[in-house]
C-alpha positions as a printed Julia matrix, in Angstrom:
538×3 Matrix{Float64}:
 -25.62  -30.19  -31.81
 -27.89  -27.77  -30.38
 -27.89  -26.81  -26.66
 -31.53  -28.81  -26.5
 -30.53  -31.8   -27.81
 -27.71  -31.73  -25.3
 -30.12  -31.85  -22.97
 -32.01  -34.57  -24.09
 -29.33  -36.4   -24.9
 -28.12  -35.86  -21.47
 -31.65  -36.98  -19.84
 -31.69  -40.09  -21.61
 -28.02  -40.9   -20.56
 -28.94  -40.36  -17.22
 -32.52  -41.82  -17.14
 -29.99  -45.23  -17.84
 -27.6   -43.89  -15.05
 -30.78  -44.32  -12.41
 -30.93  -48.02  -13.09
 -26.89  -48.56  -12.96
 -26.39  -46.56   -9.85
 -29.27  -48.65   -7.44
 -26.73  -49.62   -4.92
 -27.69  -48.47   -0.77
 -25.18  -46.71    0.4
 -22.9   -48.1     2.61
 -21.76  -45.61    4.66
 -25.18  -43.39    5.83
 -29.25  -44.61    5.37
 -31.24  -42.72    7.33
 -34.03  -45.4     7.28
 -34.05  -47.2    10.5
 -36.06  -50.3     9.2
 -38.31  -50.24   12.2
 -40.65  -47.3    11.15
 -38.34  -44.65   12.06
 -35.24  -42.97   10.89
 -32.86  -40.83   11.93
 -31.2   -36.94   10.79
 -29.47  -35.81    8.84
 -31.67  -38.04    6.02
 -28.58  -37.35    3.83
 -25.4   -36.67    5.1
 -24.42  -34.79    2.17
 -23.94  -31.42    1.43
 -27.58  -30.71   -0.32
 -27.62  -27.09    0.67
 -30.46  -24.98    0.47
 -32.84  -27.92   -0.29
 -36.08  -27.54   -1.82
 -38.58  -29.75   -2.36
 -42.56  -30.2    -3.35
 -45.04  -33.15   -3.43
 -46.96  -33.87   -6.79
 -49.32  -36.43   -6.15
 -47.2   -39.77   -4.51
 -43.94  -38.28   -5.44
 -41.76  -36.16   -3.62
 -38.76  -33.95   -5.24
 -36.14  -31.78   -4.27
 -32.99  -29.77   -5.52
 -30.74  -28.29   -3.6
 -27.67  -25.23   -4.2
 -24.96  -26.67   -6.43
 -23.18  -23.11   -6.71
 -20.05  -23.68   -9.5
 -20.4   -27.24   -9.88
 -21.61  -29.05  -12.68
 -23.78  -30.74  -13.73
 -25.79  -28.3   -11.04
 -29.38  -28.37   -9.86
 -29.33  -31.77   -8.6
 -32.81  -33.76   -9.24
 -33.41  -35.98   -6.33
 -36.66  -38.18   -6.19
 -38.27  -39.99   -2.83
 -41.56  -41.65   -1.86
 -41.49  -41.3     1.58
 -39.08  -38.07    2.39
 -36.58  -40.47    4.2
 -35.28  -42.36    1.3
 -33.9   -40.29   -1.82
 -32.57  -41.29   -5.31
 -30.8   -38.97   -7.48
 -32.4   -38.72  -10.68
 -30.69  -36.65  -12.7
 -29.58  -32.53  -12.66
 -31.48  -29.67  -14.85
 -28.4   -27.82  -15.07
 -25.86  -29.65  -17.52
 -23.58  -26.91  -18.18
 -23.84  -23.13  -16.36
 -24.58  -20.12  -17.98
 -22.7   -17.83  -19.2
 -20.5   -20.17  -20.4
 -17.44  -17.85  -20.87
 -17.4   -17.4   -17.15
 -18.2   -20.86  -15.51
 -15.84  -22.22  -17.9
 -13.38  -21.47  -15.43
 -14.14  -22.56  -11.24
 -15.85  -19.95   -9.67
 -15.99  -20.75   -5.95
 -18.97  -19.8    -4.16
 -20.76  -18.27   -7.2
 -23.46  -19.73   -9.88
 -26.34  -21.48   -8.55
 -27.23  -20.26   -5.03
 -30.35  -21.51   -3.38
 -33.05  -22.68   -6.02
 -37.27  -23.16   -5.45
 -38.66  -26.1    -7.42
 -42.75  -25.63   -7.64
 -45.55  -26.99   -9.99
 -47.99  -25.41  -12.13
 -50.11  -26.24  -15.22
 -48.17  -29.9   -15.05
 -44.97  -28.72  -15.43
 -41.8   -28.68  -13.02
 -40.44  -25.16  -12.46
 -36.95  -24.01  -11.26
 -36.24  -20.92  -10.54
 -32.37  -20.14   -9.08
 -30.78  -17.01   -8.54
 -26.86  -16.38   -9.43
 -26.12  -13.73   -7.44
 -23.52  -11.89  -10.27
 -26.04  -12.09  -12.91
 -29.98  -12.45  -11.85
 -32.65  -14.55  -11.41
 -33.11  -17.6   -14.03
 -35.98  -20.06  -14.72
 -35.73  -23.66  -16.35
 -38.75  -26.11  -16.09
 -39.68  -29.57  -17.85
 -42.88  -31.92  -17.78
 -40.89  -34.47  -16.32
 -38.61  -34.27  -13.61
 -36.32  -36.69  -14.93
 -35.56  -33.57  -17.83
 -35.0   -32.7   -20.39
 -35.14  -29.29  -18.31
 -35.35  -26.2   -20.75
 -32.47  -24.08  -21.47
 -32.03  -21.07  -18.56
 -34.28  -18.0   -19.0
 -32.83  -15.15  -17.43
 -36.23  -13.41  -15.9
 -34.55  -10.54  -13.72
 -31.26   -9.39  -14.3
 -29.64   -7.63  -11.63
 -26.58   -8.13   -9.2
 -27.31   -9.46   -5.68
 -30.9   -10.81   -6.54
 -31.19  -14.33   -4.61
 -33.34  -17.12   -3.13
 -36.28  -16.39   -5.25
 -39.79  -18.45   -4.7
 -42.89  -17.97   -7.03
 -46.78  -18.24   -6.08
 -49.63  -18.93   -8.35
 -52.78  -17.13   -6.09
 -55.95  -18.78   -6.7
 -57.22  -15.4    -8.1
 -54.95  -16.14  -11.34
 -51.83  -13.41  -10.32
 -48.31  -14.77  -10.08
 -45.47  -13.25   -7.84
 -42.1   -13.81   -6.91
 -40.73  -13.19   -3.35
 -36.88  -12.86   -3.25
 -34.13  -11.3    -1.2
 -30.91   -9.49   -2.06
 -27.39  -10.17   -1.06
 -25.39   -7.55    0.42
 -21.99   -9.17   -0.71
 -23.3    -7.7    -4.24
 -26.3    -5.46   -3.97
 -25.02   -3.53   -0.46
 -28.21   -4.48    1.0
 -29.37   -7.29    2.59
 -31.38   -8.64    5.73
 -35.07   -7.52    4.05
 -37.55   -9.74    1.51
 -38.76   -8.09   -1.63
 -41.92   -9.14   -3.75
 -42.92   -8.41   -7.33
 -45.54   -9.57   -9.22
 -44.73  -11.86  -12.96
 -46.23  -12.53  -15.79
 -48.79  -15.47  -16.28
 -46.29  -17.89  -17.62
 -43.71  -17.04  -14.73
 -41.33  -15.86  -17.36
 -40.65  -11.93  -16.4
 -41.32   -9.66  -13.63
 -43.32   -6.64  -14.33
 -41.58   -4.35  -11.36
 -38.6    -4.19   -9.74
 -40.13   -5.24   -6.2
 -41.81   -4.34   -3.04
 -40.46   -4.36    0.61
 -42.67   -6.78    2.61
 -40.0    -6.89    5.64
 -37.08   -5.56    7.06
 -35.12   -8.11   10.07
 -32.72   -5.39   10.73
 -34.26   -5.56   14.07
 -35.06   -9.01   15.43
 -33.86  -11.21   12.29
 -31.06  -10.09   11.23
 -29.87  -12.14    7.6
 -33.56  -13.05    6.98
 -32.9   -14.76    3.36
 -34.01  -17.84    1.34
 -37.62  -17.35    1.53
 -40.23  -19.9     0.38
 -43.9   -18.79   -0.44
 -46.97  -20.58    0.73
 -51.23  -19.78    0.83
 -52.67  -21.65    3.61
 -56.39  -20.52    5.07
 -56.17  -17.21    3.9
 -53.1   -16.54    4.86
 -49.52  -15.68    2.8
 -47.13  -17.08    4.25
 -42.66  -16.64    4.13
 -41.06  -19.66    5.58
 -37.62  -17.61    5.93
 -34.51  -18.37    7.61
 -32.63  -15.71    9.6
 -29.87  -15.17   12.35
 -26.95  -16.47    9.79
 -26.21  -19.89    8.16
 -24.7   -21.84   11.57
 -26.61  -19.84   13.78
 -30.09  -18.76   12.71
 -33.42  -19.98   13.49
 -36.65  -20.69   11.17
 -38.84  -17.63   10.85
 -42.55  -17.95    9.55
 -44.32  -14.9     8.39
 -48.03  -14.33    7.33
 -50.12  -12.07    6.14
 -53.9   -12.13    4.97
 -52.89   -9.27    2.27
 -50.2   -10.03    0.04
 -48.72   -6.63    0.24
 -48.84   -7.16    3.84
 -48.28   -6.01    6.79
 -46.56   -9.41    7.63
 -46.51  -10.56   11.48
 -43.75  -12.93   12.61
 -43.43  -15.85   14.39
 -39.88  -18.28   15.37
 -41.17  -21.44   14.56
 -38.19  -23.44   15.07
 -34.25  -22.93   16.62
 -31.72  -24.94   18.05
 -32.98  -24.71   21.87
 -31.15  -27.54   23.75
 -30.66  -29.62   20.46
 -27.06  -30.2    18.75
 -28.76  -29.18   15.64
 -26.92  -25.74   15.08
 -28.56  -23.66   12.39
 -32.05  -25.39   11.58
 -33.58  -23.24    8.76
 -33.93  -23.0     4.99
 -35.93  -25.68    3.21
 -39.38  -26.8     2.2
 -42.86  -27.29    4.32
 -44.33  -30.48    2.29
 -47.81  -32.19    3.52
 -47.98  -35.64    2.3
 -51.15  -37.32    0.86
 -52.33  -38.53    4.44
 -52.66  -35.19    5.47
 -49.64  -34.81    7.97
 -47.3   -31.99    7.6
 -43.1   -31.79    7.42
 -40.14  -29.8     6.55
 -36.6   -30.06    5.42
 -34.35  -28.01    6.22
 -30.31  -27.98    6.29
 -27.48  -28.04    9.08
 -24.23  -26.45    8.66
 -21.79  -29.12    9.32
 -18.51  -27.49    8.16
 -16.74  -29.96    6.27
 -19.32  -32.06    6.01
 -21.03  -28.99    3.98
 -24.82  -28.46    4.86
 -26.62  -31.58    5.09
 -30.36  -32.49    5.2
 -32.95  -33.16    8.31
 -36.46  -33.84    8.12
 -38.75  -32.84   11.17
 -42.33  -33.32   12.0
 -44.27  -29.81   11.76
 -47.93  -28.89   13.09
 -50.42  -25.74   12.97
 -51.68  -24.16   16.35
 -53.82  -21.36   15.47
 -52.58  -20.8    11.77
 -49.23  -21.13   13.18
 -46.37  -23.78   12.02
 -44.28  -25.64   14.93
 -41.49  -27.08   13.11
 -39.3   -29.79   15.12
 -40.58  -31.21   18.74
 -42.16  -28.26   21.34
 -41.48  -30.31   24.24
 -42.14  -27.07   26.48
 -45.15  -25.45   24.29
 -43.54  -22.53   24.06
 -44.7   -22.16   20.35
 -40.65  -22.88   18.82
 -40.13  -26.45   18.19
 -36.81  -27.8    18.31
 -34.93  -30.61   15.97
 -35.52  -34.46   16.25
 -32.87  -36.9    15.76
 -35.04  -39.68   15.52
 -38.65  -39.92   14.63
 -41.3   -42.01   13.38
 -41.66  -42.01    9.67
 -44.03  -40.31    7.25
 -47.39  -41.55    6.38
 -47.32  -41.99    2.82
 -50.17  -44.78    2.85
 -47.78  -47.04    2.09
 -43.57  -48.64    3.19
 -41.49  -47.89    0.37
 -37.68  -49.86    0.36
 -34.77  -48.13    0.99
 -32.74  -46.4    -1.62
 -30.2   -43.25   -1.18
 -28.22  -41.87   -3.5
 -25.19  -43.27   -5.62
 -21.79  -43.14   -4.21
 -19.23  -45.46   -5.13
 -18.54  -46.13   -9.39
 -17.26  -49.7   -11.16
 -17.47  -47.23  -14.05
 -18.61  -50.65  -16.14
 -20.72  -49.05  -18.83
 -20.87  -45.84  -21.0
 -22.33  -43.69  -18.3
 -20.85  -41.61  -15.94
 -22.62  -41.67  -12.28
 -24.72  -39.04  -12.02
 -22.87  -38.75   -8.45
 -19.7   -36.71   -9.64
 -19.07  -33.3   -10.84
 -16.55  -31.04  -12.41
 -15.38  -27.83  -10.64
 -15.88  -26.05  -13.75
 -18.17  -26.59  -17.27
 -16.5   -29.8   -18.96
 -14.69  -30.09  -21.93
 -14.53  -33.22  -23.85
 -10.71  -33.67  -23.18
 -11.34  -33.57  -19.19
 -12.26  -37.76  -19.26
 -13.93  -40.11  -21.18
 -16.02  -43.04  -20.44
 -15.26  -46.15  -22.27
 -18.51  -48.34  -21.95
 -17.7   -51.95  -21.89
 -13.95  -51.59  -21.45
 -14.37  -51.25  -17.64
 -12.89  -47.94  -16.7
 -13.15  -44.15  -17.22
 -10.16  -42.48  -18.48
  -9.23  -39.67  -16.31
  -6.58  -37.37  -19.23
  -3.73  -35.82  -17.74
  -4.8   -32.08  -18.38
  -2.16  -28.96  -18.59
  -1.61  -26.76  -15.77
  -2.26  -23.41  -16.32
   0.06  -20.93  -16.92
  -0.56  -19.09  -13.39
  -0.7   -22.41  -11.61
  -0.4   -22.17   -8.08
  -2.28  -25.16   -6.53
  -5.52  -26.78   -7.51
  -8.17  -24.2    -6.02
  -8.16  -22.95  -10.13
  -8.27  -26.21  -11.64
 -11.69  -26.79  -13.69
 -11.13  -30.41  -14.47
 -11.23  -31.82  -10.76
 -13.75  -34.78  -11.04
 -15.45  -34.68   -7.19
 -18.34  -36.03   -5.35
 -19.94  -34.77   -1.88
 -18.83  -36.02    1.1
 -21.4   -39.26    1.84
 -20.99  -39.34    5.85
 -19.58  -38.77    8.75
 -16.85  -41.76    8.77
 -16.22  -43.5     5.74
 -13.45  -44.53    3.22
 -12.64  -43.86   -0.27
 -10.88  -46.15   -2.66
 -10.07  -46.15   -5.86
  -8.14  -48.84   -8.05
  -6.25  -46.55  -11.31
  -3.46  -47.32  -14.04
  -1.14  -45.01  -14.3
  -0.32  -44.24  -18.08
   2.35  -42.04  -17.95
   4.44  -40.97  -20.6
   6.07  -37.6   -19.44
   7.66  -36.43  -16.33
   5.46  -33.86  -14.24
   1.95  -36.35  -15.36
   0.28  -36.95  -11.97
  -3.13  -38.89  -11.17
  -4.99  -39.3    -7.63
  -7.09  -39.15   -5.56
  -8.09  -35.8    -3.42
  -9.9   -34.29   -0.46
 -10.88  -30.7    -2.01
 -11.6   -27.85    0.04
 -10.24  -24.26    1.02
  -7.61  -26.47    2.48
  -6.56  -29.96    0.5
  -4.42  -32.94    0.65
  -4.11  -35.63   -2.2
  -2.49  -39.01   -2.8
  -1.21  -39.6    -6.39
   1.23  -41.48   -8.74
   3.75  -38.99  -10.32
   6.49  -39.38  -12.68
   9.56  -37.44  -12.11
  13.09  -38.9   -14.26
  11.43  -41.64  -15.61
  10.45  -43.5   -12.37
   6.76  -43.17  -10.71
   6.27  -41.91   -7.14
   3.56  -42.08   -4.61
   3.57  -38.73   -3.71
   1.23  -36.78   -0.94
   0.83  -33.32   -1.32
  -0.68  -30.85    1.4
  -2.44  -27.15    0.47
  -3.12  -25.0     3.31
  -4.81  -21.83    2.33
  -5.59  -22.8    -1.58
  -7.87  -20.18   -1.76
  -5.39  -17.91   -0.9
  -2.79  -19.27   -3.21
  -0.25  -20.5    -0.77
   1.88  -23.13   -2.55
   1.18  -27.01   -1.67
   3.68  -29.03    0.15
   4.61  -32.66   -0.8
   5.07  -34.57    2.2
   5.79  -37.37    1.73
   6.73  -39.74   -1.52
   8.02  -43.16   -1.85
   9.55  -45.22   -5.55
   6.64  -47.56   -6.28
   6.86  -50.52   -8.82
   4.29  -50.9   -11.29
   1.64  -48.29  -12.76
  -1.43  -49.83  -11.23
  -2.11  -49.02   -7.4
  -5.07  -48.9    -4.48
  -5.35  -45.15   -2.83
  -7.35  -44.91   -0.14
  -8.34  -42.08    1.98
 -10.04  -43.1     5.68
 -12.21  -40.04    6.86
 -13.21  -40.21   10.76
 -14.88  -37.91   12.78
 -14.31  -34.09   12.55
 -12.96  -34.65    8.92
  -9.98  -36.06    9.98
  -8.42  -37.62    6.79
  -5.81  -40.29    7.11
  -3.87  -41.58    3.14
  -3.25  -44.62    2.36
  -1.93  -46.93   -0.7
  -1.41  -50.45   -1.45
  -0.19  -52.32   -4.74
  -1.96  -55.54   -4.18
  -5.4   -53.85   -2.48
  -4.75  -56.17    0.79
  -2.27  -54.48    2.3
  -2.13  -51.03    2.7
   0.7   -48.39    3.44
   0.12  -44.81    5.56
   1.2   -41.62    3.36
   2.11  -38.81    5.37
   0.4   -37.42    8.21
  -3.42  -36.68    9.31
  -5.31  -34.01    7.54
  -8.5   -31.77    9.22
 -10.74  -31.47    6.03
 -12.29  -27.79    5.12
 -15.17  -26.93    3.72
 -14.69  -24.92    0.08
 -16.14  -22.08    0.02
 -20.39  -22.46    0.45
 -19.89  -26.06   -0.44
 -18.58  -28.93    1.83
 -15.36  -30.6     0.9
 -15.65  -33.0    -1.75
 -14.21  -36.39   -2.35
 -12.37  -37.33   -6.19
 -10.0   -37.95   -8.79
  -7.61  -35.5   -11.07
  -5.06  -35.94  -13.55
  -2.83  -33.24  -14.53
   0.68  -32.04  -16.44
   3.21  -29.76  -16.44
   3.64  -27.97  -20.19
   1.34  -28.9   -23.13
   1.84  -32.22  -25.39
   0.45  -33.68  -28.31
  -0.05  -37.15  -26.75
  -0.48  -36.96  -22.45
  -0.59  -39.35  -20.37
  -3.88  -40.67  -18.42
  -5.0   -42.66  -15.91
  -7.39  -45.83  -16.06
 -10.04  -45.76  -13.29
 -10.84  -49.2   -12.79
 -13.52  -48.23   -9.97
 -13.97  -45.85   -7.11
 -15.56  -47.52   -3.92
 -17.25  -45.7    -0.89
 -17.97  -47.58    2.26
 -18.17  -46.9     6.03
C-alpha cells in the first residue's frame, strides 16, 4: 500500500475516531458556562500553537517534535472549546531516522494558513529543512511532506500570499544547528508555495533588545507587514510585533504583550485570529514545565496600527495576560467539547489522543474492534538497553491538567520471565507501575529513572507477589507534578507503591501519561497485555 493510501486510510479511521472520542473532559474545560472561560483553554502541552479562521471554523496545530502521529489537527467554533480532529503527520520523515525516538527533534513549531481553498502546513525540522503538506479538508488526507528548503537549523517558518500575487516565507534559524540565531530571515517562493527561489533576506537582528526573537508569524493589515514574533526565551520572553509598510523593510518594533504583574510566565508564540464579528484574539503558549507548554487565549486590540495583546490596565501600550475573560463573539454559543482523554478502547480505532515515541510498527499493539481491549505486545529490549528514554514503542498521551488521575484496567499475559506491562509517567525523569514476571510468579513492581536522558540506570522500589494477571494501576498527579502509584485487584480498593515522584518535562515536550509492554531477549511467541480501558478524571 502506497504512502497515500495510508493516509487516506488513516483519515477515514480517524474521521470515525471524532465521533467515538465525544466525551468532555473531566479533569480541565476551560468554558465557564456563564459566557466566560478561563486560561490555559487547554491544559495540555500544544506547544507552539497555530491557528487560522476559514469562514465559521477555527483550526490549529501545534509542535509535536518526535511523536507520532505529529501535527495534531484540532478544530473549534468559538476558540474556547477544541476537538481533536485528526493529525497530518502519520508517520515522520525520513523514516530511517524517526524510526528510532529522537527527543527534541522532528516537528518544531508549524504555521497552518489558507490559500486557493486548500489547508497549508508548513513545519520546519531543524536537522533536515523546511517541509510543506496541505489538504482541502482539514480532517486529511494531508499530502505526503515536500521538503521546500533543505538546510540545517532552518525553523518556525510562516508564508504570505501579498495581494499583488508574490508569495514569501519568513523564517528564523536555530543556533543549536545553524550557529546563528536571534535574527528573522525572508525569501520569496514560488506561486504554489512549493520552493524558495533564494536563500533569504535579513529583515531583523534582536541581538540588542530581543534577544531569541524566533517563531515568527506573517500578517498584512492596512498597509502594513507585520511579524508577530516571540523573543526573550521560552519561560521568559515577551510578544514582539513588528511592521513595516515595505516588505523588505526597515521593520519598527513594538512589545505588545509580557508577563507584567501576571503569573503568566512566558506569553508569546501563537496566532492573531479575528473572528467573523469583527473582534480580534491571540493564542499563545505558557511554559509550564511538566505540564509542557499549554494554551491561553487573550483579547487583543489596534491603537494606531498597533496590536495590544492581553489586558493594558495601565495604557502603557503592553498588555498583560487574562485569566478569565468574556468569551468570543462568534454570532452564535457553541456546546462544550475538548479533546479526548480517557480510552474504553471498545471498537477498531485507536483514540486519536495517544502517540508513539517513535514511527510504529505493526508489532508495537493492535486494536481488536469488538473484543473490548487493545493489545499492548511485550516488545524486546534493545541490545544497549539502559532505561526507557530509547524505547520507540511507549504508547503516551499529554498531560490533561493540573490534578488528575490515571487508571487503567490490563491482563497480564505473560508467558516468560523478564515480560513487564504498565503504566508510566515519561519524562527526562520517570517512574512506572507494572506487572512483571520474574521465576514464574508476577510482581507489582515500581521502578524509578532519574536522569533517563542521561542513561542512569532505573531503580525498582518497591514490588509486592500479586495473585491473578488482571489488576487496576493508578497514578494520582497533584499540583507541581507530584505523582503518587497506586494498584488495586478488585478496582475498589487501592494499595500505595513506593514513594512520591516530581514529574519532568522530556525534553521540548511536557511529560506524558501511558502504557508499555516490554521483554528481556527475543521470542517467537511474547507475552502481552490486554487493555481493558484507560480512564482520566480529576
Amino acid at each position: 500500500m502506497s504512502l497515500k493510501q495510508n493516509l487516506f486510510t488513516l483519515t477515514i479511521l480517524g474521521l470515525a475516531a471524532i465521533n467515538m472520542q465525544a466525551q468532555l473532559s473531566k479533569t480541565w474545560v476551560a468554558d465557564n458556562g456563564d459566557g466566560t472561560y478561563k486560561n490555559p483553554i487547554l491544559h495540555s502541552d500544544y506547544s507552539d500553537p497555530d491557528a487560522i479562521r476559514v469562514d465559521d471554523d477555527y483550526y490549529m496545530t501545534a509542535s509535536s517534535f518526535n511523536c507520532v502521529p505529529g501535527l495534531p489537527i484540532l478544530h473549534s467554533k468559538d476558540l474556547v472549546n477544541w476537538k481533536l480532529i485528526g493529525h497530518a503527520l502519520p508517520k515522520q520523515p525520513p523514516f530511517d531516522v524517526f524510526n528510532k525516538p529522537q527527543h527534541g527533534n522532528g516537528v518544531w513549531a508549524p504555521c497552518i494558513s489558507y490559500h486557493n481553498n486548500e489547508f497549508y502546513i508548513y513545519y520546519p525540522d531543524p536537522d533536515f529543512g523546511i517541509y510543506m503538506v496541505k489538504s482541502k479538508d482539514p480532517k486529511g488526507p494531508w499530502s505526503e511532506p515536500l521538503l521546500i528548503k533543505e538546510g540545517k537549523g532552518l525553523i518556525d517558518p510562516s508564508p504570505l500570499w501579498d495581494d499583488d500575487g508574490n508569495t514569501y516565507l519568513v523564517f528564523a534559524l536555530a543556533g543549536s544547528r545553524a550557529g546563528i540565531k536571534s535574527i528573522l530571515l525572508l525569501s520569496k517562493m514560488n506561486p504554489e508555495g512549493t520552493q524558495l527561489l533564494d536563500n533569504g533576506v535579513m529583515l531583523f537582528d534582536g541581538h540588542d533588545a530581543h534577544p531569541t526573537v524566533e517563531g515568527p508569524k506573517f500578517y498584512k493589515r492596512n498597509g502594513y507587514y507585520f511579524i508577530f514574533a516571540p523573543a526573550g526565551g521560552v519561560a521568559t520572553g515577551w510578544q514582539l510585533v513588528l511592521r513595516s509598510k515595505d516588505i523588505y523593510g526597515p521593520y519598527t518594533g513594538k512589545i505588545v504583550m509580557a508577563q507584567g504583574k501576571s503569573i503568566i510566565n512566558g506569553p508569546h508564540q501563537g496566532a492573531w485570529i479575528d473572528t467573523q464579528t469583527g473582534e480580534d484574539w491571540f493564542l499563545h503558549f505558557q511554559d509550564k514545565g511538566a505540564y509542557g507548554r499549554i494554551v491561553h487565549l487573550q483579547p487583543m486590540k489596534w491603537l494606531n496600527d498597533w496590536p495590544i495583546i492581553g489586558s493594558d490596565n495601565d495604557n502603557d501600550g503592553t498588555g498583560e495576560p487574562v485569566l478569565v475573560y468574556k468569551k468570543p463573539n462568534v454570532g452564535k454559543v457553541y456546546e462544550k467539547t475538548s479533546p479526548p482523554e480517557s480510552d474504553e478502547f471498545d471498537n477498531h480505532l485507536l483514540g486519536m489522543q495517544w502517540q508513539w515515541h517513535a514511527n510504529p510498527e505493526l508489532t508495537w499493539g493492535f486494536p481488536t474492534g469488538n473484543l473490548g481491549f487493545f493489545r499492548l505486545n511485550c516488545i524486546p529490549k534493545s541490545k544497549d538497553y539502559k532505561n526507557l528514554w530509547d524505547t520507540p514503542n511507549l504508547l503516551m498521551q499529554k498531560l490533561p491538567a493540573e490534578e488528575f488521575t490515571a487508571t487503567v484496567k490490563l491482563t497480564f499475559n505473560a508467558r516468560f520471565d523478564g515480560e513487564e506491562a504498565g503504566l508510566l509517567i515519561m519524562g527526562q525523569n520517570y517512574q512506572s507501575i507494572s506487572l512483571k514476571r520474574d521465576n514464574g510468579k508476577l510482581n507489582v513492581s515500581v521502578v524509578r529513572c532519574i536522569g533517563a536522558e542521561k542513561g542512569k540506570e532505573p531503580e525498582e522500589i518497591f514490588t509486592e507477589p500479586i495473585n491473578g494477571s488482571t489488576v487496576y494501576l493508578r497514578v494520582k498527579v497533584e499540583k507541581g507534578a507530584n505523582c503518587s502509584f497506586l494498584y488495586s485487584i478488585d478496582g475498589k480498593k487501592y494499595f500505595s507503591a513506593g514513594d512520591k515522584f516530581v514529574a519532568k518535562e522530556g525534553k521540548w515536550i511536557g511529560a506524558k501519561v501511558g502504557l508499555y509492554a516490554l521483554r528481556e531477549g527475543v521470542i517467537n511467541d511474547a507475552g502481552n497485555a490486554d487493555i481493558d480501558w484507560f480512564r482520566l478524571e480529576k
